[in-house]
C-alpha positions as CSV (number, residue, x, y, z in Angstrom):
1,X,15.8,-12.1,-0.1
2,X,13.9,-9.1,0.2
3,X,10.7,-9.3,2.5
4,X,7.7,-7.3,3.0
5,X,5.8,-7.4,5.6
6,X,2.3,-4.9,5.9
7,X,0.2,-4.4,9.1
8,X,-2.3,-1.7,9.9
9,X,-5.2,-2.8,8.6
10,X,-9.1,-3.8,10.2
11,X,-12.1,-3.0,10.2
12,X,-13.8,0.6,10.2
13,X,-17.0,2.2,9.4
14,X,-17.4,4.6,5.9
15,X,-15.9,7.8,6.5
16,X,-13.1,6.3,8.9
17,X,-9.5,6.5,8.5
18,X,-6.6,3.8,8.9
19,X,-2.7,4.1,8.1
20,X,-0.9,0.8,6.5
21,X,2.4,0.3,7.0
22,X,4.6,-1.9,5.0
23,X,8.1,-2.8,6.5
24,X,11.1,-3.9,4.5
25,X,14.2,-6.1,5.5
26,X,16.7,-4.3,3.6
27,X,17.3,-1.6,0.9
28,X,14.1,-1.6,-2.2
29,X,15.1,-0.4,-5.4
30,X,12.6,0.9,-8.0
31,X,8.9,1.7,-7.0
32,X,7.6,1.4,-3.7
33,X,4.0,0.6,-4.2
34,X,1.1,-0.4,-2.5
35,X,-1.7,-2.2,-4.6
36,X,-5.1,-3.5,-3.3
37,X,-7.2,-6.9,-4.3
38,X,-10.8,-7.5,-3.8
39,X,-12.4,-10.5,-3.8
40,X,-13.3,-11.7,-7.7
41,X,-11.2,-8.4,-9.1
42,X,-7.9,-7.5,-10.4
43,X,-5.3,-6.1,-8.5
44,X,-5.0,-2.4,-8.9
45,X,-2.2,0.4,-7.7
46,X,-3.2,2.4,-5.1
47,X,-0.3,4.2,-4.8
48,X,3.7,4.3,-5.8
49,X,6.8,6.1,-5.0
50,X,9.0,5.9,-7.8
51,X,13.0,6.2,-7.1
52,X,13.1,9.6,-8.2
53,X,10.3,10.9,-5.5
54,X,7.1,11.1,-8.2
55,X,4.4,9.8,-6.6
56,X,1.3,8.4,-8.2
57,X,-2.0,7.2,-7.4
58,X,-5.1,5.7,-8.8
59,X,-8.0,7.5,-10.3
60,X,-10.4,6.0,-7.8
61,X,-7.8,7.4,-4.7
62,X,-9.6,10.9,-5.3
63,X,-7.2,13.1,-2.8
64,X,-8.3,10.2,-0.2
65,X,-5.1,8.4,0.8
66,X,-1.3,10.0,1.2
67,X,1.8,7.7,0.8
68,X,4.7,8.0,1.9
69,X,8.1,6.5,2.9
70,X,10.9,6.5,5.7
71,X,13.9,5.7,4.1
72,X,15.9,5.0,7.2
73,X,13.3,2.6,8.6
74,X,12.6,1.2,5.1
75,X,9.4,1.4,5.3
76,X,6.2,2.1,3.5
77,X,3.2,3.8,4.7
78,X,-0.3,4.6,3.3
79,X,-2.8,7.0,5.2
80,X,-6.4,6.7,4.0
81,X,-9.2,8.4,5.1
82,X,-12.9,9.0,4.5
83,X,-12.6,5.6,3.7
84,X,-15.7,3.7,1.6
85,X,-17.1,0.4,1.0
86,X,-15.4,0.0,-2.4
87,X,-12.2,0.5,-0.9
88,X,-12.6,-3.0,1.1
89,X,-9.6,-5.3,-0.3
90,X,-6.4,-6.9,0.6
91,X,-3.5,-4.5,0.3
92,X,-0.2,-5.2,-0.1
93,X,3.0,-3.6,-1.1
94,X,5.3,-4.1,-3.5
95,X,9.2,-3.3,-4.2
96,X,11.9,-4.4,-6.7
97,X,15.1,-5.8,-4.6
98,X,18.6,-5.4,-5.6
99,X,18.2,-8.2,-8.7
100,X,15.1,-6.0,-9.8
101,X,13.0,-8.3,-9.0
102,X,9.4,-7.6,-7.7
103,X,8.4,-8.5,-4.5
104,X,5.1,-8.5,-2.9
105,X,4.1,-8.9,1.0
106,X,1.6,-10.7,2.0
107,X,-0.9,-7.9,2.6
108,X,-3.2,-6.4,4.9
109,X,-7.0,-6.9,4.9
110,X,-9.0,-3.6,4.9
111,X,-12.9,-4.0,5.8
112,X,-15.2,-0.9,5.3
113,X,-18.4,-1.6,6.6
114,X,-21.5,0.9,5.3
């Protein structure tokens, strides 16, 4: 079974940067995605990678973050800078596995402090 496993997150101060990465045990198929969860709101995309190489992010990403993959260390990263407040959630990443089936890690806790 496909696993994901994120790590790089913590706290920082507005303005700050941090770089997520999100580490599969074996091939993903599909998108490659990170998504974000605050307390009491929806999940949202942050970011994907779709199997062709598009890349999209959020409206709320505003030239802020860069994703990006390593395909021969099957992993996911996400660099975000001039980080803010609003940007303080649980992130995880997301990836279909061989079945097409989504799975989701169990995410990374970003604090931005004001």
């Amino acid at each position: 079974q496909l696993q994901l496993v994120e790590s790089g997150g913590g706290l920082v101060q507005a303005g700050e940067s941090l770089r997520l990465s999100c580490v599969a045990s074996g091939t993903t198929f599909g998108i490659f995605a990170w998504y974000r969860q605050a307390p009491g709101k929806h999940a949202e995309m942050v970011a994907e990678i779709r199997s062709n190489g598009d890349i999209y992010y959020g409206d709320f990403v505003q030239g802020r973050f860069t994703i990006s993959r390593d395909i021969t260390k099957n992993t996911l990263y996400l660099q975000m800078n001039n980080l803010k407040p609003d940007d303080t959630a649980r992130y995880h990443c997301k990836a279909d596995d061989r079945f097409s089936l989504a799975r989701w890690g169990k995410g990374t806790l970003v604090t931005v402090s004001s």
